[in-house]
C-alpha positions, -999 to 999 in steps of 0.1 A, spaced: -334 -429 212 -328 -393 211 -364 -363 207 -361 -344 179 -363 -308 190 -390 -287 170 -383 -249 168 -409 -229 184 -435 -210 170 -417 -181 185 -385 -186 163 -401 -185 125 -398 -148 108 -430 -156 97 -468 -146 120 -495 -165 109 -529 -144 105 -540 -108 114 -543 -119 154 -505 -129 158 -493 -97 138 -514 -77 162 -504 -93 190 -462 -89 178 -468 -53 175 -493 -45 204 -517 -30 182 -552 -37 178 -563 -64 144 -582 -38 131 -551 -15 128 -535 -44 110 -558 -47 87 -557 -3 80 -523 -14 70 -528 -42 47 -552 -20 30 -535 12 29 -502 -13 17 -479 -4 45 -474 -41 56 -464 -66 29 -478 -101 34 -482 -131 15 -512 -152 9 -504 -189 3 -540 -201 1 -577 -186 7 -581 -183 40 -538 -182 51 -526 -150 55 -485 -146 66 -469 -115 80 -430 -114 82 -419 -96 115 -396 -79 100 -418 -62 72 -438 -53 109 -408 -40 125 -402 -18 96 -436 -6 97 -430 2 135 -402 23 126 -420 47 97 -443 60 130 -413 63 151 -409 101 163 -372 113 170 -361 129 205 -350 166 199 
């Protein structure tokens, strides 16, 4: 009988709540939820109390506060 092998948590494009999208992007949750507010992370809220963050909608976020070298 062969295990069937699960993906990780670590592997879905998906974060689940305001505490794993801080913690993906080393900021603080309150910062995370300054960006929900100010709408400069989409999200998606499948039920009442579920909130989803896509990493990549983070990463992109990320990179509008990016400062280029001279």
């Amino acid at each position: 009988m062969t295990k069937k092998i699960e993906p990780s948590a670590t592997e879905s494009p998906y974060l689940r709540g305001q505490g794993a999208a801080a913690k993906y992007a080393q900021v603080s949750k309150r910062c995370i939820s300054e960006w929900q507010a100010r709408g400069i992370i989409p999200f998606l809220k499948p039920a009442r109390k579920v909130c989803l963050f896509r990493k990549a909608d983070i990463d992109a976020a990320l990179g509008r506060f990016e400062v280029k070298a001279v």
